[in-house]
Each structure stands twice: as structure tokens, then as C-alpha cells.
ChimeraX commands (.cxc) that place a marker at each C-alpha (Angstrom):
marker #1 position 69.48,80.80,106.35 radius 0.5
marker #1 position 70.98,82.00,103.11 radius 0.5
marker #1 position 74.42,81.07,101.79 radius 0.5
marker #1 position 75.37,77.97,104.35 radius 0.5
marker #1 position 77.70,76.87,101.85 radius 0.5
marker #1 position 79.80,79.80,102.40 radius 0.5
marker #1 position 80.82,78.71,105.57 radius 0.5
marker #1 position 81.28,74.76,104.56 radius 0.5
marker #1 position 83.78,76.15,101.50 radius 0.5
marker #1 position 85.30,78.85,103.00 radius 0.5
marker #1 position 88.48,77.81,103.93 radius 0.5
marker #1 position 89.06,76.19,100.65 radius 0.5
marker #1 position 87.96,79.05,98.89 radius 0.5
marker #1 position 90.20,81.28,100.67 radius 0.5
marker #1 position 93.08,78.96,100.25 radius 0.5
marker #1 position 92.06,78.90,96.11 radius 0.5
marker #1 position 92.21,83.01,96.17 radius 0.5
marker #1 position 95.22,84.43,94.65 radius 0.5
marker #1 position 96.74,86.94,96.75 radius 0.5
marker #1 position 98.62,88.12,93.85 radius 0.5
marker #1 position 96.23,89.13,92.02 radius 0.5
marker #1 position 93.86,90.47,94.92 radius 0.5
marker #1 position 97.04,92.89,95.90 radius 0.5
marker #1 position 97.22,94.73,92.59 radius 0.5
marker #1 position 93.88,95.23,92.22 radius 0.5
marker #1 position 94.68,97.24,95.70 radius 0.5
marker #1 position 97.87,98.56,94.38 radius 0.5
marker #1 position 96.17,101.93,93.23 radius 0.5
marker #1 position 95.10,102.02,96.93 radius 0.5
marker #1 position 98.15,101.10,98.69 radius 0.5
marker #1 position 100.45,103.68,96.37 radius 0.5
marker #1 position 98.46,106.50,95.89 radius 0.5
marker #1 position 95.76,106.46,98.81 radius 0.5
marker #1 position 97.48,104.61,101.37 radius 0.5
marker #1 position 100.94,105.98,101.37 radius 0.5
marker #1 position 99.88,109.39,100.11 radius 0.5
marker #1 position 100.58,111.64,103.05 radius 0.5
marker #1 position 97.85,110.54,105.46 radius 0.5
marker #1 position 95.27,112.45,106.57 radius 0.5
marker #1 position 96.77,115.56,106.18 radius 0.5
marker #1 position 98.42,117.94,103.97 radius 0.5
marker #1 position 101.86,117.00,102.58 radius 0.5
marker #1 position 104.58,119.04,100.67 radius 0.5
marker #1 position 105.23,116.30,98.32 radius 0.5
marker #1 position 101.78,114.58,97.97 radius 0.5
marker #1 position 99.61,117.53,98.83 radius 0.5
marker #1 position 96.36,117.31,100.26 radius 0.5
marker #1 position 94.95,113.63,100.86 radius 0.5
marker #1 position 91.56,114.37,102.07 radius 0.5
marker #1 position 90.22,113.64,105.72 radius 0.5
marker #1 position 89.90,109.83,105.61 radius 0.5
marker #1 position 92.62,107.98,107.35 radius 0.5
marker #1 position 94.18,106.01,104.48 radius 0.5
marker #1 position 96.48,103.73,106.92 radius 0.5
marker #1 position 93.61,102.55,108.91 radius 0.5
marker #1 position 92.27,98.96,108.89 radius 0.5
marker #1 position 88.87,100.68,108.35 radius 0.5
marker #1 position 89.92,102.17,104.76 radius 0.5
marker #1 position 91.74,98.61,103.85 radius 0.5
marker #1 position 88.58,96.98,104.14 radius 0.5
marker #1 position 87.10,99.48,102.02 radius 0.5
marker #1 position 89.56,98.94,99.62 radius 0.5
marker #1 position 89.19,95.23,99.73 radius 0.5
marker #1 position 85.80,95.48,99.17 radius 0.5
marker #1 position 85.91,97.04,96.25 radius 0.5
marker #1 position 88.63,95.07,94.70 radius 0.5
marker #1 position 86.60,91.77,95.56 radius 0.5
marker #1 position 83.62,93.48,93.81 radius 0.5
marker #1 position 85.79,94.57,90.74 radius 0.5
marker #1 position 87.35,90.95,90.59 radius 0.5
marker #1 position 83.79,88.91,90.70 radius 0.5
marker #1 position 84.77,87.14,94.17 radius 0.5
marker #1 position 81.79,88.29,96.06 radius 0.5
marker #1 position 78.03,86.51,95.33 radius 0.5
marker #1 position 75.39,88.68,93.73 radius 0.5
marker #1 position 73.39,88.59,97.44 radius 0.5
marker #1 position 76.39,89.99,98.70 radius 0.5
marker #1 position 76.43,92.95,96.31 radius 0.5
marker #1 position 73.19,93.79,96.78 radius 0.5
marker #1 position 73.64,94.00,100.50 radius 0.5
marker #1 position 76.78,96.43,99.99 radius 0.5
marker #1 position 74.70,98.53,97.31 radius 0.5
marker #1 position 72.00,98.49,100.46 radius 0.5
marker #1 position 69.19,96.80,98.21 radius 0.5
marker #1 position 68.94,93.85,99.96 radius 0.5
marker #1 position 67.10,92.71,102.66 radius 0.5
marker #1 position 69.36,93.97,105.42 radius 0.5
marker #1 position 70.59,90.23,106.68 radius 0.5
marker #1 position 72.51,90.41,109.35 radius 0.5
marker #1 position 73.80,86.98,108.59 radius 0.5
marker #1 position 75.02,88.30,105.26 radius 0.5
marker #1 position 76.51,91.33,106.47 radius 0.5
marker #1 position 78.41,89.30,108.72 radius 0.5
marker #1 position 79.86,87.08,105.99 radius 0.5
marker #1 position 81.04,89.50,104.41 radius 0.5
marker #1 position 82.96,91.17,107.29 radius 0.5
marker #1 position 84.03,87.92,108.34 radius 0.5
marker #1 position 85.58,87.84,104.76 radius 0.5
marker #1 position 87.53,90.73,105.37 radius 0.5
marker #1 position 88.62,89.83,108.58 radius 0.5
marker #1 position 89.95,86.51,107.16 radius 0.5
marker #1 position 91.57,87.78,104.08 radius 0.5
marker #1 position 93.20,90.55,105.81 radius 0.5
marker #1 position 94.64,88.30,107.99 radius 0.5
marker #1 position 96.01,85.66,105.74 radius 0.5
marker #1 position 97.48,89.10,104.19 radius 0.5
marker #1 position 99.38,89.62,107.28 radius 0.5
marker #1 position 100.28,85.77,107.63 radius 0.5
marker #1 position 101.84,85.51,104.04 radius 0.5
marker #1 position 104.06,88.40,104.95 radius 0.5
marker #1 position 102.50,91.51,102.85 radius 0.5
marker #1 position 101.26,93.51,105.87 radius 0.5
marker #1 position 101.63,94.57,109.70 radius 0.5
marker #1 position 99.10,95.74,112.04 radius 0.5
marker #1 position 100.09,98.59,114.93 radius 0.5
marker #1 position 98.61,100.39,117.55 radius 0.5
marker #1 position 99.42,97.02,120.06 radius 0.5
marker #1 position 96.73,94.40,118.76 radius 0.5
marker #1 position 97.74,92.18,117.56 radius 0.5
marker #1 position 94.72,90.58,116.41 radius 0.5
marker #1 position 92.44,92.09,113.89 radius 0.5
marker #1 position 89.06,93.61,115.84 radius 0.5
marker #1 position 86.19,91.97,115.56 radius 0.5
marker #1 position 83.54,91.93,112.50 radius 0.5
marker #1 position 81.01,95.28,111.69 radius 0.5
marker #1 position 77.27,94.55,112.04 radius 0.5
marker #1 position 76.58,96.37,108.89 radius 0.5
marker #1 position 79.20,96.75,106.55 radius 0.5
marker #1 position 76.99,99.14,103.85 radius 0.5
marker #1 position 77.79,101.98,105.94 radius 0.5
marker #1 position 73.76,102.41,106.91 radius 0.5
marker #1 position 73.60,102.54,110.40 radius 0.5
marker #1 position 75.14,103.53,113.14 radius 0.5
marker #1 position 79.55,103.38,113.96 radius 0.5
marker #1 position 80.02,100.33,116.41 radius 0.5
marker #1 position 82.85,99.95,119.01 radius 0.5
marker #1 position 83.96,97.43,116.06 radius 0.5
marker #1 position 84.15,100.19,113.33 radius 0.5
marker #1 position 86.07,102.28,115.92 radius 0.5
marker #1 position 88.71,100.20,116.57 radius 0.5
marker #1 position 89.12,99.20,112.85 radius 0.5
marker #1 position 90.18,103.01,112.30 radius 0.5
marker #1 position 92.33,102.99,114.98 radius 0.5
marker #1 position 94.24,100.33,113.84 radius 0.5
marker #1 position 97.33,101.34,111.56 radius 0.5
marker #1 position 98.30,99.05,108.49 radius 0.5
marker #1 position 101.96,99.09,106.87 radius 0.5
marker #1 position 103.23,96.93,104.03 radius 0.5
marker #1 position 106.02,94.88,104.49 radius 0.5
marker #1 position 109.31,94.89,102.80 radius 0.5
marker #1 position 108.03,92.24,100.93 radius 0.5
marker #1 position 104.52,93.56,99.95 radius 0.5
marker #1 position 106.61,97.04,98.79 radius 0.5
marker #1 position 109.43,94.46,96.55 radius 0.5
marker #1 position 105.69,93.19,95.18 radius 0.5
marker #1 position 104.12,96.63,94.20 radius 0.5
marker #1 position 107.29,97.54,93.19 radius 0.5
marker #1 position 108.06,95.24,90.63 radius 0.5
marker #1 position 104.51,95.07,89.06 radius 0.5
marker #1 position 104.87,98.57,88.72 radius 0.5
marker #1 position 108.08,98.65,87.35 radius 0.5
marker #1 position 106.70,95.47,85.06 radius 0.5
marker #1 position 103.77,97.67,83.57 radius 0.5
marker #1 position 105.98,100.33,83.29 radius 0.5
marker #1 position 108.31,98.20,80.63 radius 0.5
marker #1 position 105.11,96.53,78.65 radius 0.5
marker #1 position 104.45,100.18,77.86 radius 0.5
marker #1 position 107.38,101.62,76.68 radius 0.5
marker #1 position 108.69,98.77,74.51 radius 0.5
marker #1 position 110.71,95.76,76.54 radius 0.5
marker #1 position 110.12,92.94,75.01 radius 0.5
marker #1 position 108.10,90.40,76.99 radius 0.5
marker #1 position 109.65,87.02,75.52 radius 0.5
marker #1 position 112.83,85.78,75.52 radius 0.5
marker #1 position 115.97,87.13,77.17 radius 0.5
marker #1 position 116.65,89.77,74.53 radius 0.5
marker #1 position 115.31,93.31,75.50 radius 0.5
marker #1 position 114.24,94.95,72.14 radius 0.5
marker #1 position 113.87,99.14,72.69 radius 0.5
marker #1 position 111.20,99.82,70.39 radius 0.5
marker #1 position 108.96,97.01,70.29 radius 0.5
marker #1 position 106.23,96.24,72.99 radius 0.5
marker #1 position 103.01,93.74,72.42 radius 0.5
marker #1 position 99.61,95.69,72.23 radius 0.5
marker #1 position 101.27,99.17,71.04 radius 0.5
marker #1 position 100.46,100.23,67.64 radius 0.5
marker #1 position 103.28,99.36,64.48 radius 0.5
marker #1 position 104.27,103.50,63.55 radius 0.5
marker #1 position 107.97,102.67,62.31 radius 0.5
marker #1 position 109.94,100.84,60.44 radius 0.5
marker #1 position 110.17,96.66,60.27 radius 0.5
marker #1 position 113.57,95.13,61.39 radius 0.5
marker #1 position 115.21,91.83,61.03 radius 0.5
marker #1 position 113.56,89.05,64.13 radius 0.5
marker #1 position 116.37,88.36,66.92 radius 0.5
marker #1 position 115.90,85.96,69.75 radius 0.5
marker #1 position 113.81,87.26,72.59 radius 0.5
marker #1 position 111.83,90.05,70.25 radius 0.5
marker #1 position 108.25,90.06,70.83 radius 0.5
marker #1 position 106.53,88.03,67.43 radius 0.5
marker #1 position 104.86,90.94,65.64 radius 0.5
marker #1 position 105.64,89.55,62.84 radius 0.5
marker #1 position 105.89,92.15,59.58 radius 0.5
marker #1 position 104.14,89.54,57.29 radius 0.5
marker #1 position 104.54,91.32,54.33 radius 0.5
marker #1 position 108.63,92.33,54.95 radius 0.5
marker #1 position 108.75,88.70,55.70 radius 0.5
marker #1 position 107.39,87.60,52.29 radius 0.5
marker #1 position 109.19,90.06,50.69 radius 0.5
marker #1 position 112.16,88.54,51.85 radius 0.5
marker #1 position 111.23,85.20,51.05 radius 0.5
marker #1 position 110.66,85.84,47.34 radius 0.5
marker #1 position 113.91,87.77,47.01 radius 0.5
marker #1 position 116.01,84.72,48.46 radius 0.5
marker #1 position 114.01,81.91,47.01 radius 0.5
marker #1 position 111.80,83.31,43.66 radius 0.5
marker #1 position 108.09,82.94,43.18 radius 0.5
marker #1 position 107.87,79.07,44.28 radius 0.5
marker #1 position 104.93,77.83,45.93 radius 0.5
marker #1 position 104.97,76.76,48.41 radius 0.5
marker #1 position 107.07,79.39,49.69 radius 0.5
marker #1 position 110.05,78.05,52.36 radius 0.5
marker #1 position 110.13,81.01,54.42 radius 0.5
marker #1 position 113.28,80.85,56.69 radius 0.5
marker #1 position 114.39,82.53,59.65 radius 0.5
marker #1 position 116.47,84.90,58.47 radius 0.5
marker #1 position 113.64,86.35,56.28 radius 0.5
marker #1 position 111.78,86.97,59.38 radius 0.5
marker #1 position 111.08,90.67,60.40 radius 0.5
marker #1 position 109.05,92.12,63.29 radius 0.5
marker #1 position 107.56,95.59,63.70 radius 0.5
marker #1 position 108.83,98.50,66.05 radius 0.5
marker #1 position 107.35,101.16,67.20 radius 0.5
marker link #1:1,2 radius 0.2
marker link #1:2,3 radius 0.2
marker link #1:3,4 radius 0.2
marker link #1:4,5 radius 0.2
marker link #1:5,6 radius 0.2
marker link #1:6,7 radius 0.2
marker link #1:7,8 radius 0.2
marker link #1:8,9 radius 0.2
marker link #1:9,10 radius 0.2
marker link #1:10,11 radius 0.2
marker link #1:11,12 radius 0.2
marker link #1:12,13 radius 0.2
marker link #1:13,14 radius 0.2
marker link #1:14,15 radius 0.2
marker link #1:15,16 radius 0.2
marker link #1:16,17 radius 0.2
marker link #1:17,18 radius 0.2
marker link #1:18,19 radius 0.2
marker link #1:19,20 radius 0.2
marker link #1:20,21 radius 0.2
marker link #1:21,22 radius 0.2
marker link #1:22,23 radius 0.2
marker link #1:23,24 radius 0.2
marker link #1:24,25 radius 0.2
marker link #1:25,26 radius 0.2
marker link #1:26,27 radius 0.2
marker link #1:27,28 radius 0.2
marker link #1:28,29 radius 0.2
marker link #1:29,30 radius 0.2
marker link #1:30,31 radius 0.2
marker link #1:31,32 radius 0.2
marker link #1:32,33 radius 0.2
marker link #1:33,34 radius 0.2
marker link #1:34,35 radius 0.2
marker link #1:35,36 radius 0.2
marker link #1:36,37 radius 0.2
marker link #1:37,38 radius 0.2
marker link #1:38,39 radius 0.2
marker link #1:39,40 radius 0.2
marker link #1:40,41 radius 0.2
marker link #1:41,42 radius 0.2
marker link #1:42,43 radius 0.2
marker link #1:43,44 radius 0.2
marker link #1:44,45 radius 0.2
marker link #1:45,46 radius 0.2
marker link #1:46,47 radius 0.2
marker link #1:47,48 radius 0.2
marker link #1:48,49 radius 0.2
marker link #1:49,50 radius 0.2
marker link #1:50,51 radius 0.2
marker link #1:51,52 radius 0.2
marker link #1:52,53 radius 0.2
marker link #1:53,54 radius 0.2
marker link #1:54,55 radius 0.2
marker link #1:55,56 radius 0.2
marker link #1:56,57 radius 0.2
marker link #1:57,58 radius 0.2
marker link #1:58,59 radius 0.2
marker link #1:59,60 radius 0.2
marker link #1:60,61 radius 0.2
marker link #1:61,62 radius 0.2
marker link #1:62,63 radius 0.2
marker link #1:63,64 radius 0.2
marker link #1:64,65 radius 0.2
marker link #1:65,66 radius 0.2
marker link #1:66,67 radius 0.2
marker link #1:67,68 radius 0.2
marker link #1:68,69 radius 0.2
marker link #1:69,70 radius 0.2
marker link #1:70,71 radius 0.2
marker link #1:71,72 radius 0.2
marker link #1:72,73 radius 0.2
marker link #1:73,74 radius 0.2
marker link #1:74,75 radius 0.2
marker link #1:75,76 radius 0.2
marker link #1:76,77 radius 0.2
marker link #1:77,78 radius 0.2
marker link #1:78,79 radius 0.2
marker link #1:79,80 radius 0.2
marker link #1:80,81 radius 0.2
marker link #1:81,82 radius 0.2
marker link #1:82,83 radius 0.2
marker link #1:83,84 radius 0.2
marker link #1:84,85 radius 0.2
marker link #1:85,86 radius 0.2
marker link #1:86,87 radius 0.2
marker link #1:87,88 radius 0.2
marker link #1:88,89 radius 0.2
marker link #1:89,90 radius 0.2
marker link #1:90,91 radius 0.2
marker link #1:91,92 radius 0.2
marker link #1:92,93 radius 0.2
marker link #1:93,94 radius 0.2
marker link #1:94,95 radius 0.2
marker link #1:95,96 radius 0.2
marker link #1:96,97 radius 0.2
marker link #1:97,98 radius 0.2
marker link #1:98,99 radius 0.2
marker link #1:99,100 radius 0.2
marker link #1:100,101 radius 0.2
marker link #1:101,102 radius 0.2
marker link #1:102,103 radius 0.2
marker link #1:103,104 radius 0.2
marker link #1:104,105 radius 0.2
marker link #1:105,106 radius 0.2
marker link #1:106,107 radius 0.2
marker link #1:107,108 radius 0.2
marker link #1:108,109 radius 0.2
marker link #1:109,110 radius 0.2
marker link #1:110,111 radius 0.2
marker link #1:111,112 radius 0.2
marker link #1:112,113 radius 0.2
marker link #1:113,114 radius 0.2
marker link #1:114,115 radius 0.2
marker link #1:115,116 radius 0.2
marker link #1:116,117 radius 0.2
marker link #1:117,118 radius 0.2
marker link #1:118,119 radius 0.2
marker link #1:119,120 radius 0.2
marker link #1:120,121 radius 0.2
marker link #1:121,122 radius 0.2
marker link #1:122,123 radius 0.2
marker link #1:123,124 radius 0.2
marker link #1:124,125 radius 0.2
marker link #1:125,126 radius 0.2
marker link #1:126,127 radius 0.2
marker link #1:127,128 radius 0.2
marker link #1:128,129 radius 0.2
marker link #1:129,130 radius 0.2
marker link #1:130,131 radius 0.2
marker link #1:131,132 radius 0.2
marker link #1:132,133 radius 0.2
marker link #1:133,134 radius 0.2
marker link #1:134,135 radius 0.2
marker link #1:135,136 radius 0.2
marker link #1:136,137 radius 0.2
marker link #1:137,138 radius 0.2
marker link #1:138,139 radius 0.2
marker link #1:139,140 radius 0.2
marker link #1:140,141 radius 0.2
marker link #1:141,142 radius 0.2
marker link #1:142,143 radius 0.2
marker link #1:143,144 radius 0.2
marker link #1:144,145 radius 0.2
marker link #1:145,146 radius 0.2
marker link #1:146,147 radius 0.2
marker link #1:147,148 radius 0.2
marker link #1:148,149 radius 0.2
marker link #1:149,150 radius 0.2
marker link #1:150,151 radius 0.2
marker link #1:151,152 radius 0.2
marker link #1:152,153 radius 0.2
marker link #1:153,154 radius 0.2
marker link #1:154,155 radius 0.2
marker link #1:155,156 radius 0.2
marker link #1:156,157 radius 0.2
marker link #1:157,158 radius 0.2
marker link #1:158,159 radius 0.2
marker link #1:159,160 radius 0.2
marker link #1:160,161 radius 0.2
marker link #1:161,162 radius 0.2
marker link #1:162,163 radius 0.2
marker link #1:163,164 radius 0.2
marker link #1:164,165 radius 0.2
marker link #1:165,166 radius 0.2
marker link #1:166,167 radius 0.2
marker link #1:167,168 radius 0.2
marker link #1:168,169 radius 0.2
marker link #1:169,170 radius 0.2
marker link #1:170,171 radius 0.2
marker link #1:171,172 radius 0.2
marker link #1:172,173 radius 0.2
marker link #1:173,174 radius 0.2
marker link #1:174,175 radius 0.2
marker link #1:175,176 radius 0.2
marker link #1:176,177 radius 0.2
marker link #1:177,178 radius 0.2
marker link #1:178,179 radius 0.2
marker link #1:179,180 radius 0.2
marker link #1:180,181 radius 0.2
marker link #1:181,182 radius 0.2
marker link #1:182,183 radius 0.2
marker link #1:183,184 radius 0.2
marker link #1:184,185 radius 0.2
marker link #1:185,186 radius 0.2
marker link #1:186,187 radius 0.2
marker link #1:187,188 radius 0.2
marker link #1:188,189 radius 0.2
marker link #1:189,190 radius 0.2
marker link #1:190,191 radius 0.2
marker link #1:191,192 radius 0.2
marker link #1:192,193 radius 0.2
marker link #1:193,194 radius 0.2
marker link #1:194,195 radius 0.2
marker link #1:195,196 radius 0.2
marker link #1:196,197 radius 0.2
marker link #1:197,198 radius 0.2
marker link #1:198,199 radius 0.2
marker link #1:199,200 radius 0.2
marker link #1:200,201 radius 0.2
marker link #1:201,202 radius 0.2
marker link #1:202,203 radius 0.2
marker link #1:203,204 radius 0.2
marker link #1:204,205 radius 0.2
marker link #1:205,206 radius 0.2
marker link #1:206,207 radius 0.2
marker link #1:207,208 radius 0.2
marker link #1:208,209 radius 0.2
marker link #1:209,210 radius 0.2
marker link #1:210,211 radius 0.2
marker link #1:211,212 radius 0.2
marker link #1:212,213 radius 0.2
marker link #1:213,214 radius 0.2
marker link #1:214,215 radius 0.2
marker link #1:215,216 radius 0.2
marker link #1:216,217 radius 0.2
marker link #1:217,218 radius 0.2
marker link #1:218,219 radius 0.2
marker link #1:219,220 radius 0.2
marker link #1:220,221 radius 0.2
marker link #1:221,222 radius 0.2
marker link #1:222,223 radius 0.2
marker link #1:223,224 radius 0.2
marker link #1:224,225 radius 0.2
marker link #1:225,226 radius 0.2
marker link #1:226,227 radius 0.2
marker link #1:227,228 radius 0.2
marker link #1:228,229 radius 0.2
marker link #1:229,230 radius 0.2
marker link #1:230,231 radius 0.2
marker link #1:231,232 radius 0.2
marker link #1:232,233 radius 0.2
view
């Protein structure tokens, strides 16, 4: 049988996975899809398709994508999901087994709560590509409801509100927040003197300039803090 080391490193593996990371690569999911207005039509979020967003069902969706975008899952795996493998039953169950497990150590760690009284999660689909026919399984998967936690809304929240800042121009190091300067966002304005905390895009040739002014044409040049200067933009 294929992959029998999945099983003998599976707990370790799970234990190594970052749920951190594996929740905002779901965070487009759990914002915009997931807490969209349902099923139905909204007032605010307008119309959200047919698809049950809240249900188990579409989390595992989601999760399988976002293992798939992150590299987690083998290349066997894939290729059962993508339905060009060889239809292994013992994969397919893996991978739902997968699921199963990560959502679950989802709920354990705080970031999620199952409804619809049970309180365990249902048991594993017997094909997971979507192929064949809807089990009792997949049934009771979408009737399942999901909701995050406090704490898994305080984590989407803040990453969020963390991109948000890199964009418009918080500074990154330091304590000092500088309003026009941001790592990764093109230099279109003017250089300014370096304070504690400012991001080090360092103006190299404001800096030099400086230097030369306070100190003349020696070599090699003592550049000091104060002749440092950063970019904004």
C-alpha cells in the first residue's frame, strides 16, 4: 500500500503544522466566503451564490486548497484531487482523514465551533475529488455549521489590520510609527533625516551627501548617525 509513512508520521507532522499560517491562507475564505451572507442574498454583502459557505463541507474545501497552495499535501495526493490518479481508496481516505484531523485540532486550539448538536466531526468521504456519488458522510458534513471563535476573529482581525499598515506606510521596526514610509513600496518623495523605529531605506546618496558636508572629502568616509536619511513615500 502506498504512503504507510503517512500514518507512522502523522501525528508529528500535524503537531509540526503551523496553524497560523494554515488560517490565513483561509482568511480570504473565512472573511469574504464564509461570513458573506450565507447562502442567500444579503443587503450588505449581496448575493453569495448557492453553496453553503458555513458548512463543514465548504471548510474542507477550503482547506484543501490552502494545503495545496502551501505545498503540505504529497504529489500522489494531488493527483488524486485533480482525479488523475489511480482512484485509491486508501489515498482518498488519507486525505479526508487529514481534514478531519486538522479541522479538529482547529477546534481544539480554540479558532472554531461546530453546531447543529455533534459534537464530533462526521466521519471521512470515500472520494474526496468530487467524482462519484454524495455519501451519508458528505451529507452530514454540509449539515454541520462552522463559526470562528472570538479568538480566531481577534486572529483575522489583526493580520488584516497588520497588512493593512505594511501598505500604507507604518513602519515595521522599532517602536516609532513613521507615516510615509513602508518596506517594499516604491521611494516617490522626498528623503528625511533616520529616527529610531523608521524602516532602513536608507537614501544612500542624501546620506553621503551629508557625510561630505560635515566631514570633507576624506576617505575613508566616517559616516555618522546623524547623516543618516531614509526615503518616504
Amino acid at each position: 500500500m502506498r504512503f504507510t509513512t503517512y500514518t507512522k508520521y502523522r501525528g508529528r507532522w500535524l503537531d509540526a503544522m503551523n496553524l497560523a499560517n494554515l488560517m490565513e491562507f483561509l482568511s480570504d475564505f473565512l472573511l469574504n466566503g464564509g461570513f458573506a451572507g450565507g447562502p442567500n442574498y444579503h443587503p450588505f454583502w449581496g448575493w453569495s451564490g448557492l453553496n453553503d459557505t458555513n458548512s463543514l463541507d465548504s471548510l474542507k474545501n477550503a482547506l484543501l486548497k490552502a494545503l495545496m497552495e502551501s505545498g503540505e499535501l504529497t504529489p500522489e495526493m494531488i493527483e488524486e484531487l485533480r482525479g488523475e490518479g489511480q482512484g485509491d481508496e486508501a489515498v482518498q481516505q488519507q486525505i479526508a482523514d487529514l481534514l478531519d484531523d486538522l479541522i479538529q485540532r482547529m477546534v481544539d486550539e480554540g479558532y472554531l465551533t461546530l453546531e447543529n448538536g455533534t459534537p464530533a466531526i462526521p466521519s471521512a468521504l470515500q472520494d474526496v475529488t468530487g467524482q462519484g456519488e454524495i455519501d451519508e458522510a458528505k451529507k452530514a458534513a454540509q449539515e454541520v455549521q462552522f463559526n470562528l471563535t472570538q479568538k480566531g476573529m481577534d486572529f483575522l482581525g489583526y493580520r488584516a489590520l497588520k497588512n493593512l499598515l505594511s501598505a500604507v506606510g507604518s513602519s515595521s521596526l522599532g517602536s516609532h510609527e513613521t507615516p510615509h514610509l513602508a518596506t517594499g513600496v516604491e521611494a516617490d518623495a522626498t528623503s528625511k533625516p533616520y529616527e529610531f523605529g523608521d524602516t532602513m531605506n536608507i537614501d544612500v546618496s542624501a546620506t553621503l551627501k551629508n557625510t561630505i558636508e560635515r566631514e570633507g572629502l576624506a576617505v575613508p568616509l566616517q559616516i555618522d548617525y546623524q547623516d543618516l536619511m531614509v526615503h518616504q513615500t
